[in-house]
C-alpha positions in Angstrom: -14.4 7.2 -13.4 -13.1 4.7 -15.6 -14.9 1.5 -16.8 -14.6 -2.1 -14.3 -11.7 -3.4 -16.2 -13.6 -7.1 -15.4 -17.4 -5.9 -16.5 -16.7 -3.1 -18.6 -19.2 -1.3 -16.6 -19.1 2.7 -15.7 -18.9 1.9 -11.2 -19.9 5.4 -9.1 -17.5 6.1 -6.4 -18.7 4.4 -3.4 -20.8 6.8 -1.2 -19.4 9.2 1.0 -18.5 8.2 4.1 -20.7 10.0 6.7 -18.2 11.6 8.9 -16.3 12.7 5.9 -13.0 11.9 7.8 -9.9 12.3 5.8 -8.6 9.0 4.4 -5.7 7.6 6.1 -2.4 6.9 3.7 0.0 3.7 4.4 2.9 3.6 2.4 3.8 -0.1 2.6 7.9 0.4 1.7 11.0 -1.7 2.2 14.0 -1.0 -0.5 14.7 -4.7 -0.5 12.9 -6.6 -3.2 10.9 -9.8 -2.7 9.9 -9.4 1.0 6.4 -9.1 0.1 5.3 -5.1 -0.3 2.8 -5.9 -3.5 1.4 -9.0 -2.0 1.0 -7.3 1.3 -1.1 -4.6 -0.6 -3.5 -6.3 -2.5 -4.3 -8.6 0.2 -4.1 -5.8 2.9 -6.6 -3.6 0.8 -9.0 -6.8 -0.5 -8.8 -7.6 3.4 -9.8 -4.4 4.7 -12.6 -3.9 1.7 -13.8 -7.5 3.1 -14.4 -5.7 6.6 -16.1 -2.5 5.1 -13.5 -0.5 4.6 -13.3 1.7 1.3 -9.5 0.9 0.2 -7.8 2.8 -2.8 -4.3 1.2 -3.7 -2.0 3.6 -5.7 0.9 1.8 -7.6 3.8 3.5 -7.2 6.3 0.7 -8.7 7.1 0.6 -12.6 6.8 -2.8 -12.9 3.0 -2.2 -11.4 2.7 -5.7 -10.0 -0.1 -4.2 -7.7 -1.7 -3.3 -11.1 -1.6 -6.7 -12.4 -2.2 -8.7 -9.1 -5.8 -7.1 -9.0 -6.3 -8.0 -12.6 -6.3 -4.7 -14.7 -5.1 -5.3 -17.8 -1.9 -3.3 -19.7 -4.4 -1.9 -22.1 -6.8 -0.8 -19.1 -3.9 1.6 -18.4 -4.5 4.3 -21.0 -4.0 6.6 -17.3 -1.7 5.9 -14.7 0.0 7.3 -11.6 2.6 8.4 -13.9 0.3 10.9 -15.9 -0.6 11.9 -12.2 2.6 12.5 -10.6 3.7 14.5 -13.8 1.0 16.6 -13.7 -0.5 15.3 -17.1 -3.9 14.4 -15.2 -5.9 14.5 -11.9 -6.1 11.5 -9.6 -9.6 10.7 -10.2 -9.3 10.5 -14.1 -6.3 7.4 -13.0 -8.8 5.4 -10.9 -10.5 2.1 -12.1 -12.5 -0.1 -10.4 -11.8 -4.0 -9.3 -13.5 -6.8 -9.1 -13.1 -6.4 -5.3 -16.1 -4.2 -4.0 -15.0 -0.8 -2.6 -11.1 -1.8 -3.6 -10.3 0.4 -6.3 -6.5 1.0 -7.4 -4.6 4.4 -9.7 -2.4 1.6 -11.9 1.3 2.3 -13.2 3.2 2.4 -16.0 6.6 1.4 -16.8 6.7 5.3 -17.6 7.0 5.9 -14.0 10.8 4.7 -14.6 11.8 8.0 -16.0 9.8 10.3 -13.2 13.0 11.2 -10.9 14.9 11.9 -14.5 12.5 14.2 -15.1 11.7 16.2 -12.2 14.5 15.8 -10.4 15.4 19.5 -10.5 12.1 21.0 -10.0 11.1 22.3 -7.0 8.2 20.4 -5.6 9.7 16.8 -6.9 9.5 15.5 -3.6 5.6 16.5 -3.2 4.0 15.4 -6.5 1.8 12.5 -4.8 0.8 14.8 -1.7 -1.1 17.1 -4.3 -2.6 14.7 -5.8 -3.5 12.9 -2.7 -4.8 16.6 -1.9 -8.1 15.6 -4.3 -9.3 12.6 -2.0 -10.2 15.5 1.1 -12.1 18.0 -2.1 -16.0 17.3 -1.6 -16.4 18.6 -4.6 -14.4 15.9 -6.5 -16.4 13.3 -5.1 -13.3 10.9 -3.6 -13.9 11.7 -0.1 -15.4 8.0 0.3 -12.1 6.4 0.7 -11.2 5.3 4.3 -7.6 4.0 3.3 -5.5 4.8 1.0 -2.2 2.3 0.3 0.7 3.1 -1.5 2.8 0.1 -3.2 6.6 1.5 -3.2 9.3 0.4 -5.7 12.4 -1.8 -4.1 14.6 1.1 -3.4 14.6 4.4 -1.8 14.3 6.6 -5.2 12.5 9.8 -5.7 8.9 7.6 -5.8 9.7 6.3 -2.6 10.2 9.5 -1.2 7.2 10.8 -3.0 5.1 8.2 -1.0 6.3 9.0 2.6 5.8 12.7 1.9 2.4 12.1 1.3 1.4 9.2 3.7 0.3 9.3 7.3 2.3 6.1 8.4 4.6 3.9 7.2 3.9 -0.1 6.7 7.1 -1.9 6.1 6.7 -5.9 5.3 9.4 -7.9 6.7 10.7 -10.9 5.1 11.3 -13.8 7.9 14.6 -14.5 6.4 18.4 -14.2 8.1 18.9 -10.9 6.5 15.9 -9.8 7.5 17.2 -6.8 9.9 19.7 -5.9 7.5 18.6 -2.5 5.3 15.9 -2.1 8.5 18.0 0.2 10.2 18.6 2.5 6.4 14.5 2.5 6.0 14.4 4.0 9.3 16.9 6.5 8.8 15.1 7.4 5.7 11.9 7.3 7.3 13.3 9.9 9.9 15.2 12.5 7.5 12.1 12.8 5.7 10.0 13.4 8.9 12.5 16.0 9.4 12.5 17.7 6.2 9.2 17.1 4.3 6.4 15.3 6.7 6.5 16.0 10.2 4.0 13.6 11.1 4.9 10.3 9.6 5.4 7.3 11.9 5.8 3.6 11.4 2.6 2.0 11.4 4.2 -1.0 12.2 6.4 -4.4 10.8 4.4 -7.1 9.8 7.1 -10.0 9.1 6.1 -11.8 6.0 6.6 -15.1 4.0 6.9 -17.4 7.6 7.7 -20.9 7.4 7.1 -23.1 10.6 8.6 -26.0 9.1 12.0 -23.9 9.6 13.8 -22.9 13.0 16.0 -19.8 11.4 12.1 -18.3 10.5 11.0 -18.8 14.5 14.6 -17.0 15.2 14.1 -14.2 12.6 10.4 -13.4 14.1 11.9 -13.5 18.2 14.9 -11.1 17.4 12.9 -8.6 14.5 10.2 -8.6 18.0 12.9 -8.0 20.2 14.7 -5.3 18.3 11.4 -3.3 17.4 9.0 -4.1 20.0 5.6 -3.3 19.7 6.2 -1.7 16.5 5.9 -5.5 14.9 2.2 -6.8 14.2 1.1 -9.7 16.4 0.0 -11.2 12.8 2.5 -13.0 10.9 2.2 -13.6 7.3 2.9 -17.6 6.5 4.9 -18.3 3.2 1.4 -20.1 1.7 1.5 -21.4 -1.7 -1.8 -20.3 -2.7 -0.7 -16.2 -2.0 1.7 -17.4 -4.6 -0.3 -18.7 -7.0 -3.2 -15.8 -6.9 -1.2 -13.2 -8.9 -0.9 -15.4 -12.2 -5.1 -15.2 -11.6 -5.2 -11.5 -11.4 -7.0 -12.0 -8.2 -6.1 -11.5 -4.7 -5.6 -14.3 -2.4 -8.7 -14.0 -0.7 -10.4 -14.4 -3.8 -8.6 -17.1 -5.3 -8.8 -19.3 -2.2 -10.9 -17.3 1.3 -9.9 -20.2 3.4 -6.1 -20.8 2.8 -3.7 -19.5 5.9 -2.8 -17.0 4.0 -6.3 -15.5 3.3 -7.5 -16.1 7.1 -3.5 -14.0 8.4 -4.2 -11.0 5.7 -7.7 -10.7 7.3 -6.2 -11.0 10.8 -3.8 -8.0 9.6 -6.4 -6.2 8.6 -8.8 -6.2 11.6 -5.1 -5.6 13.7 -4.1 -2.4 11.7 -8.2 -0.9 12.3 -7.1 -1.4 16.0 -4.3 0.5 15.7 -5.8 3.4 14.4 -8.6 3.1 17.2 -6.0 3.2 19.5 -4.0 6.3 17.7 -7.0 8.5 17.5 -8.1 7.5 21.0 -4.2 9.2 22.0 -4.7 12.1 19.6 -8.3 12.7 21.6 -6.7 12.5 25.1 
């Protein structure tokens, strides 16, 4: 693995998990831009590491905003998801360490850019991530440890985008409390649904977790009562507030509940957090029945 790009230390992969369950994949997607998908996972993966889960983020986006949000360096990034989704390198040669314990993240490249250019004729284009994903459930690799794995999507419905549902369990799509909020929605889930049809059976929505609330304005209350009513219980009971300090935490290279564990934004992403682990409860308690 490669060095703590904060200590320069060599970190082990964290132990395996005793019941060796499969790690469960979230691609957090939305085509729009600026509704929150980066913020929502570093904080969603520093959140769930808080609660002792064993997160690994992969950075699907070319600007790799997840990359630097969690502070690894440009130069730390001698191997990234890009080398992995071409085929150039395995999955466990891309991972570094944070300075969050048991949060690890596979960083990007603007290289990613050119990946649907390149593959767009070849066969498996549309399952380059799954394969590599394919690593995490290999004992003999040693990444079976990892209890969630996130996936940070670009803003649009490209080739990487598609790579990530193909490969995920569930879909997480962040929201933004705004009067165009619903609009694109009804595309994601059309998207969502042609690929359930054609390349992953078994992808769902995970849920809607409406992001970037302000109380201080009534359209924001309106947004969150018709985004509950159109989707039901498909939206998260915890809303995300529009928090200056979430804001700020990027330029530190931290996440939010580093920078500042008390701010409303910190205490909501931890709220999130514990809300998504019920949800899975609750799915494998269906899946048993």
């Amino acid at each position: 693995m490669s060095d703590n790009p904060t200590t320069g230390e060599i970190l082990p992969f964290p132990a395996e998990r005793p019941e060796q369950l499969p790690a469960r994949v979230l691609a957090i997607a939305n085509q729009k831009g600026g509704v929150g998908k980066t913020t929502t996972a570093i904080n969603l993966g520093t959140a769930l590491a808080a609660i002792g889960e064993r997160v690994l983020i992969i950075d699907l986006d070319p600007q790799g905003n997840a990359s630097t949000g969690l502070g690894i360096d440009h130069k730390s990034r001698e191997i990234s998801t890009y080398d992995v989704i071409s085929g150039e390198r395995s999955l466990r040669d891309a991972i570094l360490a944070t300075a969050v314990p048991h949060l690890h993240i596979a960083p990007s490249t603007m290289d990613l850019s050119g990946f649907e250019l390149e593959v767009g004729q070849a066969r498996d284009r549309a399952f380059r991530l799954r394969h590599a994903l394919g690593q995490l459930n290999d004992p003999a690799l040693g990444l079976g440890a990892y209890s969630y794995v996130l996936i940070d999507c670009p803003p649009s419905l490209n080739l990487l985008t598609i790579n990530a549902m193909a490969a995920a369990n569930a879909i997480l799509v962040p929201l933004q409390c705004e009067f165009f909020a619903l609009e694109g929605l009804s595309q994601l889930l059309k998207t969502v649904e042609q690929v359930k049809q054609t390349l992953n059976p078994d992808l769902t929505i995970h849920g809607v977790v409406l992001t970037m609330f302000d109380a201080r304005n009534n359209l924001s209350g309106q947004v969150v009562a018709d985004v509950r009513q159109f989707l039901g219980t498909k939206v998260y009971d915890t809303v995300i507030p529009r928090n200056v300090r979430v804001s700020e935490a990027p330029s530190y290279g931290k996440p939010v509940l580093v920078y500042d564990l008390k701010c409303v934004g910190s205490e909501a992403y931890l709220r999130l957090a514990t809300e998504i682990i019920q949800r899975e409860k609750q799915i494998k308690e269906l899946r048993a029945s």
